[in-house]
N, C-alpha and C positions, 0 to 999 in steps of 0.2 A: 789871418791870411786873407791876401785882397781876393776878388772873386775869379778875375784873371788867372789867380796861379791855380785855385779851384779847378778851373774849366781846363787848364792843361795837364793838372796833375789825373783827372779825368780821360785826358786825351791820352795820356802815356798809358796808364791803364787799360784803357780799350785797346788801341795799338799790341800790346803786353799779353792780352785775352787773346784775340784773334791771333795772332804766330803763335801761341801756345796751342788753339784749335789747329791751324793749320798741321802742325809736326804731328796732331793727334791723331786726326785724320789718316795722314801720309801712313803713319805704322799699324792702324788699321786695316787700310788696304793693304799694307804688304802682308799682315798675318791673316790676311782673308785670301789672297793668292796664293801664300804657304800651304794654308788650311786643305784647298780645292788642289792644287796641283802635288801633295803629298799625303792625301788620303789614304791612297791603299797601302803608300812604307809607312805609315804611320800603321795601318793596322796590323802588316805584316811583321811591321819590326820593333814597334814602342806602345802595343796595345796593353802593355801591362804599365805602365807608365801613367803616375797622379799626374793628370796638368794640373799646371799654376809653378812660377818659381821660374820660368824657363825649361821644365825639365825635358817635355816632349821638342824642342828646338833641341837643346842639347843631345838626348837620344838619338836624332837625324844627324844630327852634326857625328856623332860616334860611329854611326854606321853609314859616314858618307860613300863609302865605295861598293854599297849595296843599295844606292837610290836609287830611282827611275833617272832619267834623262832631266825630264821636265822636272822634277822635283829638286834636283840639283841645281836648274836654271834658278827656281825660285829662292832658292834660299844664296845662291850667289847675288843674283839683283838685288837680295835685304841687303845682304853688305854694303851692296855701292852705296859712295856719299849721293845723295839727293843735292 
């Protein structure tokens, strides 16, 4: 392989890493604004609830018509496309 294709197949790759941080990032944040603005229905409503798997998202989602205000904002904005 000449060394040109080397230093591009490099470029795709870097290019490839960085948009993969980037999405990583993005749903970070969003499950850090989940986290903070559905604290208390999570204690109230899914504190027996294992995390991991989704299951605490899903709990909130089951008991969406007993969230706060703000908690429901949050978990609508996850949904919107980015």
């Amino acid at each position: 392989m000449k060394y040109e294709s080397i230093q591009k197949l490099g470029g795709i790759a870097l290019v490839t890493a960085l948009a993969l941080a980037n999405g990583t990032n993005t749903a970070m944040a969003q499950q850090s604004v989940i986290r903070e603005a559905c604290a208390a229905d999570y204690k109230s409503l899914c504190s027996g609830v294992q995390p991991g798997g989704g299951r605490i998202i899903a709990c909130l989602k089951e008991n969406a018509g007993k969230l706060s205000p703000g908690c429901q904002k949050a978990l609508e904005s996850a949904k919107a496309p980015q």
